[in-house]
N, CA and C atoms of all chains as a GROMACS GRO file, in nm:
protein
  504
    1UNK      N    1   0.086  -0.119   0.000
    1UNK     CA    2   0.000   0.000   0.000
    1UNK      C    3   0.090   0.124   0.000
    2UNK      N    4   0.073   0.223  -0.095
    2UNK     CA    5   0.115   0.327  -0.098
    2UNK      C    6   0.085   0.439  -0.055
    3UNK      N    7   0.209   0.477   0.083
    3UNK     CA    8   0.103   0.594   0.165
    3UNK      C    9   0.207   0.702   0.191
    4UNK      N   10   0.188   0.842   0.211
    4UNK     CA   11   0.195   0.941   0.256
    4UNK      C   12   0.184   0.977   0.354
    5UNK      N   13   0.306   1.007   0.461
    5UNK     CA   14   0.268   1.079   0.595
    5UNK      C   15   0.364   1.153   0.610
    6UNK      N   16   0.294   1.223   0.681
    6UNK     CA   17   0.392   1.412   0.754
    6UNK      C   18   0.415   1.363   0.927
    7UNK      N   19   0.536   1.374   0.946
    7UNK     CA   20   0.594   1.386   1.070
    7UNK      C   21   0.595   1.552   1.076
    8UNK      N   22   0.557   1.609   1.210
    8UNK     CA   23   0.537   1.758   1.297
    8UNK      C   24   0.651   1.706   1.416
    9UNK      N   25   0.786   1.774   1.408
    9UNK     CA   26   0.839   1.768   1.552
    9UNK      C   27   0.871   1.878   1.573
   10UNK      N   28   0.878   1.881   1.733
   10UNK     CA   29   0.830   2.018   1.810
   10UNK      C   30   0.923   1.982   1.899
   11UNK      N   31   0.985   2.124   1.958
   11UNK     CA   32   1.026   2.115   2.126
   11UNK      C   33   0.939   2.123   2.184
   12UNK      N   34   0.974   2.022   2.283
   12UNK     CA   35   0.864   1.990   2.424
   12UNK      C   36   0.886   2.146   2.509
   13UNK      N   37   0.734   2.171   2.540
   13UNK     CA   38   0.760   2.266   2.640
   13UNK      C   39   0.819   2.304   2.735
   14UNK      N   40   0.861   2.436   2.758
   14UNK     CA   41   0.996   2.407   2.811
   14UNK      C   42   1.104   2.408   2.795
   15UNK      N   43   1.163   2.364   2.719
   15UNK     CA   44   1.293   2.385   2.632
   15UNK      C   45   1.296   2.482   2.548
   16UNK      N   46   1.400   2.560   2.573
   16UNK     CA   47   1.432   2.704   2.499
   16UNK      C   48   1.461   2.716   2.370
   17UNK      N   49   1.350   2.771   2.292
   17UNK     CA   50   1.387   2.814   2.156
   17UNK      C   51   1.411   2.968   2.078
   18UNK      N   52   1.579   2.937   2.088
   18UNK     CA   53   1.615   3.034   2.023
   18UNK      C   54   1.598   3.090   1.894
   19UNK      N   55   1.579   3.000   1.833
   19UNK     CA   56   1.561   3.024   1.664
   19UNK      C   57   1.410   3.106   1.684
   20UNK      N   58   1.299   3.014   1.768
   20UNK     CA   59   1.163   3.096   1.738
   20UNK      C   60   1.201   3.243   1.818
   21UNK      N   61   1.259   3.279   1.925
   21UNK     CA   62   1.266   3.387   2.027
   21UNK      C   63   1.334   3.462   1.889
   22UNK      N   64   1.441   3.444   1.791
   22UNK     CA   65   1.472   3.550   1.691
   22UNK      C   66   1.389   3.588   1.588
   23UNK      N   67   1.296   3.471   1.565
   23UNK     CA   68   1.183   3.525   1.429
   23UNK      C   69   1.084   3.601   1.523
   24UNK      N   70   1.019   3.557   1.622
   24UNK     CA   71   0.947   3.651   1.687
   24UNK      C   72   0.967   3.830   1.714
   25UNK      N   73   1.104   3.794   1.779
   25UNK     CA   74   1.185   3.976   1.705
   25UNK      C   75   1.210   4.044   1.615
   26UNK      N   76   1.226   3.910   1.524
   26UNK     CA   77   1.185   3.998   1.384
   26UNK      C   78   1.056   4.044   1.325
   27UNK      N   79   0.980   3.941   1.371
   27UNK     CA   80   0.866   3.991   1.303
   27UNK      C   81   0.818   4.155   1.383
   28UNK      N   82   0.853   4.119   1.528
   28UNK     CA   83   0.798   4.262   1.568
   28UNK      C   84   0.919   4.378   1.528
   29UNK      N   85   1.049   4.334   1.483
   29UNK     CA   86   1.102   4.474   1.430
   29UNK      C   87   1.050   4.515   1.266
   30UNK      N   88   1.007   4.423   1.249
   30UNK     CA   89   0.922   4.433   1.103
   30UNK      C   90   0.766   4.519   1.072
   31UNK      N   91   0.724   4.539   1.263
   31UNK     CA   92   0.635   4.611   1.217
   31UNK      C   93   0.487   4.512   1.295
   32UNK      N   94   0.569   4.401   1.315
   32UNK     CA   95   0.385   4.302   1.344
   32UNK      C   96   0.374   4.288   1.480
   33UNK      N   97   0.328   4.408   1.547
   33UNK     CA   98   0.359   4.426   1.695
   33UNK      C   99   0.293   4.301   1.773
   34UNK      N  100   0.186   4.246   1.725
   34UNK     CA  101   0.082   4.189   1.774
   34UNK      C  102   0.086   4.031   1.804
   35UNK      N  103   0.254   4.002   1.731
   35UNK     CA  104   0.340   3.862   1.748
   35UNK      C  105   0.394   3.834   1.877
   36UNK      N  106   0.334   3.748   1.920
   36UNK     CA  107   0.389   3.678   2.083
   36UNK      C  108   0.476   3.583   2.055
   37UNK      N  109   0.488   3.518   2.138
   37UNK     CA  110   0.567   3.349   2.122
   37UNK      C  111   0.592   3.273   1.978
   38UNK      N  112   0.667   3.312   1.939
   38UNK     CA  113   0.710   3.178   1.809
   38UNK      C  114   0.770   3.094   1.850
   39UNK      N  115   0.761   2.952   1.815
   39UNK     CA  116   0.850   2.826   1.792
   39UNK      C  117   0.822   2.741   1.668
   40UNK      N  118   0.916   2.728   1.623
   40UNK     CA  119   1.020   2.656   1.531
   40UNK      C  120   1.026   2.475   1.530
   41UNK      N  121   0.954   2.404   1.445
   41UNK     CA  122   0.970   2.301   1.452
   41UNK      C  123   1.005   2.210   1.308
   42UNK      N  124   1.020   2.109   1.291
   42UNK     CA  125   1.021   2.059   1.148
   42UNK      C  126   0.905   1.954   1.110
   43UNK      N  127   0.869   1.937   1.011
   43UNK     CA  128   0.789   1.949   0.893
   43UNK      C  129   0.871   1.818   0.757
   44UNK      N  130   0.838   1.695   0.807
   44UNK     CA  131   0.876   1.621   0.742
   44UNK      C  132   0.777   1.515   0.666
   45UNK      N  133   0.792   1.512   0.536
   45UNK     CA  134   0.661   1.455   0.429
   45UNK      C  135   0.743   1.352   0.363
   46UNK      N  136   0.709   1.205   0.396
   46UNK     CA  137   0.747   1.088   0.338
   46UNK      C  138   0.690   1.026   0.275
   47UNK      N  139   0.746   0.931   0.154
   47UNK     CA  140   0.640   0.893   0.125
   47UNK      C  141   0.692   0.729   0.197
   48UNK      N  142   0.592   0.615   0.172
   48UNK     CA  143   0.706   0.479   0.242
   48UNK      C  144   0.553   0.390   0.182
   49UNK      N  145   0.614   0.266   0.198
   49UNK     CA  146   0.533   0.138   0.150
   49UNK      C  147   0.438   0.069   0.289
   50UNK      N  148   0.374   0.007   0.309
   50UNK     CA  149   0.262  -0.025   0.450
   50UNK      C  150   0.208  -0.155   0.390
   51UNK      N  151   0.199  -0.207   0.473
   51UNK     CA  152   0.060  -0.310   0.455
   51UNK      C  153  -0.069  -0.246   0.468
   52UNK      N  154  -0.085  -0.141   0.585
   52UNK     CA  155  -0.177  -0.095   0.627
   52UNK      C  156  -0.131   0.053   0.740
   53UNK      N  157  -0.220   0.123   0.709
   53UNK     CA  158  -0.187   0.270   0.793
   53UNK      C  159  -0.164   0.259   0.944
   54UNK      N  160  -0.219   0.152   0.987
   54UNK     CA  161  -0.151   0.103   1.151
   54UNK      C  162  -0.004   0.056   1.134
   55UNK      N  163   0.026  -0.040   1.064
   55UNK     CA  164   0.144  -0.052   1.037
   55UNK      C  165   0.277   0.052   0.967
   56UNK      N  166   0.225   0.118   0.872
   56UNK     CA  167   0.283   0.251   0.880
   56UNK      C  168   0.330   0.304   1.001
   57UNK      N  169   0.177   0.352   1.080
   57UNK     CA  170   0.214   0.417   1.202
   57UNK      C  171   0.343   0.406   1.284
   58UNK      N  172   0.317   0.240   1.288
   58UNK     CA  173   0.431   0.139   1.383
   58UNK      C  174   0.583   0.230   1.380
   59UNK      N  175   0.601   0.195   1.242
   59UNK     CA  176   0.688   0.220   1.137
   59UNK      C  177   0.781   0.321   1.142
   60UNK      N  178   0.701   0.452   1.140
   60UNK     CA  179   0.690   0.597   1.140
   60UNK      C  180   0.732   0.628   1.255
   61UNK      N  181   0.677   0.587   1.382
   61UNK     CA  182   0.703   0.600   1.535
   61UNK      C  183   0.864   0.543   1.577
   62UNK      N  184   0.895   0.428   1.528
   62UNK     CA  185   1.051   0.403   1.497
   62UNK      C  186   1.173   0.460   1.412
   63UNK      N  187   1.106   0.544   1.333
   63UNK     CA  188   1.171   0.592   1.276
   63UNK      C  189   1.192   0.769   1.329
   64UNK      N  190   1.082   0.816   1.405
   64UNK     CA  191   1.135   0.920   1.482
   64UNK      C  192   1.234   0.918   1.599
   65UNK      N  193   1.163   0.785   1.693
   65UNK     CA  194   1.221   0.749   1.777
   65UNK      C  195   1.432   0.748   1.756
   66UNK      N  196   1.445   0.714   1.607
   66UNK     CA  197   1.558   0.602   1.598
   66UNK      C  198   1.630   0.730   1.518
   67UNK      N  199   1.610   0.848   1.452
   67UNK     CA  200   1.639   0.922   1.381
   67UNK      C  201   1.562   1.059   1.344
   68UNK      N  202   1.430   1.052   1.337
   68UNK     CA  203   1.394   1.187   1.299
   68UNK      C  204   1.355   1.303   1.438
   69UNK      N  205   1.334   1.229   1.542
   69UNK     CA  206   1.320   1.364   1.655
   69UNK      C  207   1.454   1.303   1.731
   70UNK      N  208   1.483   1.408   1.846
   70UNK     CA  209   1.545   1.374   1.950
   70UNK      C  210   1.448   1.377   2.089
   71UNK      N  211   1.428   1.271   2.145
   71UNK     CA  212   1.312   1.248   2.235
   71UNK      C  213   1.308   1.316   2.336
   72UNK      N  214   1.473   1.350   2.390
   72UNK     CA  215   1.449   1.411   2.509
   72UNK      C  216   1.464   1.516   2.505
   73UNK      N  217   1.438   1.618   2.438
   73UNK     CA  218   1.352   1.801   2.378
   73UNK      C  219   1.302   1.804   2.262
   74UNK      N  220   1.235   1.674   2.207
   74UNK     CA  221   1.156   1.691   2.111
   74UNK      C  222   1.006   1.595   2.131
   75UNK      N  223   0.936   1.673   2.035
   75UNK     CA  224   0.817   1.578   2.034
   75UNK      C  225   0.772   1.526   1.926
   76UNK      N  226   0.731   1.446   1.893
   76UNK     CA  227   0.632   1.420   1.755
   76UNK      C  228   0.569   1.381   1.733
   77UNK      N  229   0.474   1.413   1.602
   77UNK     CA  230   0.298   1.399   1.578
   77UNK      C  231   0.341   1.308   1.439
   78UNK      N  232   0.250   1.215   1.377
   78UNK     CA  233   0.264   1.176   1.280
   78UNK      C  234   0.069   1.106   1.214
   79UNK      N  235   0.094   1.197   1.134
   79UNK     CA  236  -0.005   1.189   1.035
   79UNK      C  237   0.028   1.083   0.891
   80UNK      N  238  -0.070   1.006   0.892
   80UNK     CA  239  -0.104   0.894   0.765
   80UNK      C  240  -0.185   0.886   0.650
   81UNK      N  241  -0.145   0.902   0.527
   81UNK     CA  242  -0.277   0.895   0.451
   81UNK      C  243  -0.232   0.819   0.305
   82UNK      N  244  -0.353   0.833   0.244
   82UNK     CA  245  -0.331   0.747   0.081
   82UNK      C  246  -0.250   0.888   0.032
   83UNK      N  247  -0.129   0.836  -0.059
   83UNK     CA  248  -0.050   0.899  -0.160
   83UNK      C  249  -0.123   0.996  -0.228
   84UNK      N  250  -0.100   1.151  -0.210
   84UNK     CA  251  -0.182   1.244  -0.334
   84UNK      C  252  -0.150   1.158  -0.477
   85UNK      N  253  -0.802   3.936   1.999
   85UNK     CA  254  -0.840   3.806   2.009
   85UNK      C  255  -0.707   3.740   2.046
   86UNK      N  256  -0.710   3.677   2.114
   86UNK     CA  257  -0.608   3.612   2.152
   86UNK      C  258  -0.595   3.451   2.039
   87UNK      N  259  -0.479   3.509   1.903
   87UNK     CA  260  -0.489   3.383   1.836
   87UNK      C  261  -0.360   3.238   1.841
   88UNK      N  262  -0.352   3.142   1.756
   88UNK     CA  263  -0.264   3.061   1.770
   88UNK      C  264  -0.260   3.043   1.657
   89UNK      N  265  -0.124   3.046   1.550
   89UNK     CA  266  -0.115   3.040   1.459
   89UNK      C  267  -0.037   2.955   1.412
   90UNK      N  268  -0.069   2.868   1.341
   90UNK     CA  269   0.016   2.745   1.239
   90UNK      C  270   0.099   2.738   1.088
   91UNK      N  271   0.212   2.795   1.104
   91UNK     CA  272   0.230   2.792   0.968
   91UNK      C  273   0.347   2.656   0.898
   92UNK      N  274   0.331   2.624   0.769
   92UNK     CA  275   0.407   2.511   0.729
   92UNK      C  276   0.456   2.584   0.599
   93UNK      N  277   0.581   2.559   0.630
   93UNK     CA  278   0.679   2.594   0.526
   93UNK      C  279   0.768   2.492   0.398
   94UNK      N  280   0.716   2.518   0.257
   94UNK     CA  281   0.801   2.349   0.227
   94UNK      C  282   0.820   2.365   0.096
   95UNK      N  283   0.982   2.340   0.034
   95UNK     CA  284   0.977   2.391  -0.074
   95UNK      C  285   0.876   2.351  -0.216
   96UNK      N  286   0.922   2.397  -0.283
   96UNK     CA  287   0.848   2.401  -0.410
   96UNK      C  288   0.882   2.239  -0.459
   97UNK      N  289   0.766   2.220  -0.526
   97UNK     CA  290   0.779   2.082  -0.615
   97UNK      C  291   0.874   2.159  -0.703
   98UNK      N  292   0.986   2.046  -0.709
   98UNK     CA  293   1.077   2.044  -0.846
   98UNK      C  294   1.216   2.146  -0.771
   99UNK      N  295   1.204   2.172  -0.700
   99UNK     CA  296   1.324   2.252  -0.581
   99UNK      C  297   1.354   2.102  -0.514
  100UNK      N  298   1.529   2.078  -0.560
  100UNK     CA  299   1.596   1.999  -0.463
  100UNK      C  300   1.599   2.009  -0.339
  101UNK      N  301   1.626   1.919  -0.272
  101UNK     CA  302   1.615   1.908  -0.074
  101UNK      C  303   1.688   1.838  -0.063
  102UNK      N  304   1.824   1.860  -0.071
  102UNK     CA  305   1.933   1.788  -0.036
  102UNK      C  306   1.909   1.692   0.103
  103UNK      N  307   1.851   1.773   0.184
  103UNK     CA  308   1.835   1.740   0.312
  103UNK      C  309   1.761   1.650   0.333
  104UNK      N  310   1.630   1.630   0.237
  104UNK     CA  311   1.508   1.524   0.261
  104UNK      C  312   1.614   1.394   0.183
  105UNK      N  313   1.704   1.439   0.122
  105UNK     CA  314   1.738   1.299   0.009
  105UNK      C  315   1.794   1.230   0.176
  106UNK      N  316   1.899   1.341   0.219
  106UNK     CA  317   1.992   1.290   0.332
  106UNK      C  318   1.914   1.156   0.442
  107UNK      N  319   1.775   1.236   0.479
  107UNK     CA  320   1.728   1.202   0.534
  107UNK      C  321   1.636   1.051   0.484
  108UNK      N  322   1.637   1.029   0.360
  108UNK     CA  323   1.560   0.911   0.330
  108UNK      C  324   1.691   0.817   0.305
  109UNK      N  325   1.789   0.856   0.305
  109UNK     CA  326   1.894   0.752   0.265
  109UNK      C  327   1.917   0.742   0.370
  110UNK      N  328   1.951   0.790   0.505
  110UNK     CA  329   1.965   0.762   0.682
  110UNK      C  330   1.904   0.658   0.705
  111UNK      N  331   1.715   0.649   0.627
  111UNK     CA  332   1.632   0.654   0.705
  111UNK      C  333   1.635   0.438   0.698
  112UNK      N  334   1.691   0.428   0.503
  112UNK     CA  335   1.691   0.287   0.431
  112UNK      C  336   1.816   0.239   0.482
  113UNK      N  337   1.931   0.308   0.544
  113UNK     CA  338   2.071   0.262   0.570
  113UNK      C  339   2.027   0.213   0.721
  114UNK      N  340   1.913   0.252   0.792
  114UNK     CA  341   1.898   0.176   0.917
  114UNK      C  342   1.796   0.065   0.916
  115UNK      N  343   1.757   0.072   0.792
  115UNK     CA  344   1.672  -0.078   0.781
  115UNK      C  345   1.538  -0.044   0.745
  116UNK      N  346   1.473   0.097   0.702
  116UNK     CA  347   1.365   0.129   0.696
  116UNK      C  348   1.374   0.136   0.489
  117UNK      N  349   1.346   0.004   0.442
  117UNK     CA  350   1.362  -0.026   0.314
  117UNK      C  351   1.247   0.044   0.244
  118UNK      N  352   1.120   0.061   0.324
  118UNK     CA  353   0.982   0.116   0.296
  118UNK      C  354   1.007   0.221   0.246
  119UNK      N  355   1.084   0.320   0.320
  119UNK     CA  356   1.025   0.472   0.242
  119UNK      C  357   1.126   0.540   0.102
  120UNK      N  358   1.049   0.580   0.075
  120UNK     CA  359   1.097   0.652  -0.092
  120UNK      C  360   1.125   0.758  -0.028
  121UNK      N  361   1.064   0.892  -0.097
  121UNK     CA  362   1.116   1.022  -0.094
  121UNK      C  363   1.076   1.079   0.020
  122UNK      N  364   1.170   1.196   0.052
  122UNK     CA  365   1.122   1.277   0.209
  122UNK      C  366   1.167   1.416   0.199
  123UNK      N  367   1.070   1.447   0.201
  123UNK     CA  368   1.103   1.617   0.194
  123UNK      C  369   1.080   1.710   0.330
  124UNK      N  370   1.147   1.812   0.342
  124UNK     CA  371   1.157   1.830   0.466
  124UNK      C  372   1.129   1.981   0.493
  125UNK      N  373   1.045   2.027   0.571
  125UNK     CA  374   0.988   2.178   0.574
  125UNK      C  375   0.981   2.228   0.710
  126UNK      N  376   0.948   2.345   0.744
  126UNK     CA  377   0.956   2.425   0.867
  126UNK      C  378   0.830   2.418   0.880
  127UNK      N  379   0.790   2.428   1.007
  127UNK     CA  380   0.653   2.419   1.112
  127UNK      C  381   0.665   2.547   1.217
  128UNK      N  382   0.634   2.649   1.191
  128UNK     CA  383   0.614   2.754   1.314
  128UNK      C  384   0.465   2.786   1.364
  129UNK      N  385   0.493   2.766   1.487
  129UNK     CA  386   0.392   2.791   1.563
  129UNK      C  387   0.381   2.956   1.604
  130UNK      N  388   0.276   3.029   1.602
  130UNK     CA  389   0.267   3.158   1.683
  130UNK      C  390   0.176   3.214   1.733
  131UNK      N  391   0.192   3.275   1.870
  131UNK     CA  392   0.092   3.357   1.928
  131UNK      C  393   0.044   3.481   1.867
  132UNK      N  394  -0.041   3.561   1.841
  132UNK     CA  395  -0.131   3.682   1.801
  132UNK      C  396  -0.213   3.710   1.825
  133UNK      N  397  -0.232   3.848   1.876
  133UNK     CA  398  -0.331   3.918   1.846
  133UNK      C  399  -0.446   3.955   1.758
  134UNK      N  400  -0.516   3.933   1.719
  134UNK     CA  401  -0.604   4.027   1.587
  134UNK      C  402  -0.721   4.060   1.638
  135UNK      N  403  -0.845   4.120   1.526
  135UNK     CA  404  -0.954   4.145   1.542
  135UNK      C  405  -1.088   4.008   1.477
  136UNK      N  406  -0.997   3.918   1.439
  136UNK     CA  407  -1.067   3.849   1.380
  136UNK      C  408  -0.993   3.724   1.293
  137UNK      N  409  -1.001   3.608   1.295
  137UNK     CA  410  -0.933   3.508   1.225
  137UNK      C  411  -0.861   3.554   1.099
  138UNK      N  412  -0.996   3.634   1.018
  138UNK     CA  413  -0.955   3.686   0.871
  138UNK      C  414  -0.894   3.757   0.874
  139UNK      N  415  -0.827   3.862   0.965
  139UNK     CA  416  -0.706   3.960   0.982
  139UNK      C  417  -0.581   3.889   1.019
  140UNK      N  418  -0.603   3.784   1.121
  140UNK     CA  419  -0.522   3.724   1.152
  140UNK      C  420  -0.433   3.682   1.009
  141UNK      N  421  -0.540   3.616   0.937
  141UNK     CA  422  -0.484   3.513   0.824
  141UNK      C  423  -0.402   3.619   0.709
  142UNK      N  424  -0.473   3.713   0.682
  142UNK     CA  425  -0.370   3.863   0.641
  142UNK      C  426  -0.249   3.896   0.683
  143UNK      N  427  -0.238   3.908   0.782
  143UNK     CA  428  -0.127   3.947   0.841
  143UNK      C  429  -0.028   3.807   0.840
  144UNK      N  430  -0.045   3.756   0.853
  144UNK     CA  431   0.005   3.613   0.842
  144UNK      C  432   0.067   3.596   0.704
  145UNK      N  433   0.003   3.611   0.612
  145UNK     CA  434   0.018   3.611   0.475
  145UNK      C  435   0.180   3.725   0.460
  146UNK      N  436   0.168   3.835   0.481
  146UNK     CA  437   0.258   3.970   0.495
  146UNK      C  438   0.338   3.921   0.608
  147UNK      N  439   0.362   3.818   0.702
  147UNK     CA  440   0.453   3.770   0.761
  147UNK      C  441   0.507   3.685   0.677
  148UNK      N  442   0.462   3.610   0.621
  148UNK     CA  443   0.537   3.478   0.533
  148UNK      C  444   0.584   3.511   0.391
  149UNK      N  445   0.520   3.635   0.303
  149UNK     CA  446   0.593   3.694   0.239
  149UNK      C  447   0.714   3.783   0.303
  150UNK      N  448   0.722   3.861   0.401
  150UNK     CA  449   0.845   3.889   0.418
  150UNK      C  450   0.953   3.852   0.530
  151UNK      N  451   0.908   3.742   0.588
  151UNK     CA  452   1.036   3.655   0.675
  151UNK      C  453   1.011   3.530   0.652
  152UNK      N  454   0.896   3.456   0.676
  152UNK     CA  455   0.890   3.329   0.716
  152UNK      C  456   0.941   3.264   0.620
  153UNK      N  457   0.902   3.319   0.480
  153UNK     CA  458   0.924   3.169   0.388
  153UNK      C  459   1.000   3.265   0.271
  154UNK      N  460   1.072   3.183   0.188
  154UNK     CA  461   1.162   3.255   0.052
  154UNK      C  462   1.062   3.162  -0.020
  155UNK      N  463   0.980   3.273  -0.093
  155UNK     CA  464   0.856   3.257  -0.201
  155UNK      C  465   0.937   3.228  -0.279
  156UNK      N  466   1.034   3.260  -0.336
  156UNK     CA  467   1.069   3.162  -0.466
  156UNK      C  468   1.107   3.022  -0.468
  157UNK      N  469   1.162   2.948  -0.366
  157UNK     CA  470   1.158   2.834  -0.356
  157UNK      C  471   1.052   2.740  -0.307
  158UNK      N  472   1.003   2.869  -0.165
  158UNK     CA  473   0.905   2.772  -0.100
  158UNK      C  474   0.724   2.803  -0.079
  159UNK      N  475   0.642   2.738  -0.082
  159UNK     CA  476   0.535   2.754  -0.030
  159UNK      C  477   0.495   2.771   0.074
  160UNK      N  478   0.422   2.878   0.097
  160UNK     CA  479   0.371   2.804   0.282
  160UNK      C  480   0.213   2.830   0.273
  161UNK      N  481   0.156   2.759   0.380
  161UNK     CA  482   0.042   2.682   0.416
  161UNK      C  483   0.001   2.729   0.520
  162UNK      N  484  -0.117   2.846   0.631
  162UNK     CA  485  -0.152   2.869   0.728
  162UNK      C  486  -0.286   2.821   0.787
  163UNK      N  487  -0.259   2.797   0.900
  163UNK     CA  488  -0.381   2.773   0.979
  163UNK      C  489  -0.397   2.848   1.128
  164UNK      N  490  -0.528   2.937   1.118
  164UNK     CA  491  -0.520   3.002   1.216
  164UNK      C  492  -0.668   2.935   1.319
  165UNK      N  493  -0.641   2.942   1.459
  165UNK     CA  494  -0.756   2.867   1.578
  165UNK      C  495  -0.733   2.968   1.656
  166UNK      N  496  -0.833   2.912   1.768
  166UNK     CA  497  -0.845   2.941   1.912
  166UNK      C  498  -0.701   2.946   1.959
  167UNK      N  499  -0.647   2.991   2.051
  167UNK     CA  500  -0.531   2.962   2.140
  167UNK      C  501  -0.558   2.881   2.264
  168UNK      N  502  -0.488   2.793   2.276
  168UNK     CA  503  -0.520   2.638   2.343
  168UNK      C  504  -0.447   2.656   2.490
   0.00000   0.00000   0.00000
């Protein structure tokens, strides 16, 4: 089965993000006073082979675990679907 | 209004991603034979102000044209809610 999923990893709350604390300053030296809190996460779109979207899941969850987040200041969401 | 804002950042179809290749060849060199291609994008989260979702989503727009995202390579994608 041919499927499509987006990994969302995030710093866990709590852990200091510098990268968002500099776009947030920028945006308000830019003029967008009305910008609070930014954070910065990644945005990863795979495509991979499944028997089935539970098994994907499995899959997906090992593969953050093992390489795409770092667990202990990161988090991650993972979304499944049929191939656009 | 106290908003929460979602934006996804990801390049253009047909714009190389050195980084997603990196990352799908990591991903088959640890035993994950399943996945093909992986492309890899920014996820910012942000707090705001507005008068209304649809201002929100404006202003948002005039943020991502001039910091968040380099329109010539990349797309971005917003979603604006409640603040949680």
């Amino acid at each position: 089965m041919k499927l499509s999923a987006k990994v969302y990893v995030t710093l866990k709350r709590g852990v200091l993000d510098p990268q968002g604390q500099a776009v947030s300053r920028s945006l308000r030296g830019l003029g967008f006073d009305e910008v609070g809190d930014a954070r910065i996460g990644k945005f990863i779109e795979l495509e991979l082979d499944a028997p089935d979207e539970a098994a994907a899941r499995k899959r997906l969850g090992e593969m953050c675990e093992r390489l795409l987040s770092n667990t202990v200041i990161e988090d991650y969401r993972i979304e499944v679907g049929a191939r656009a």
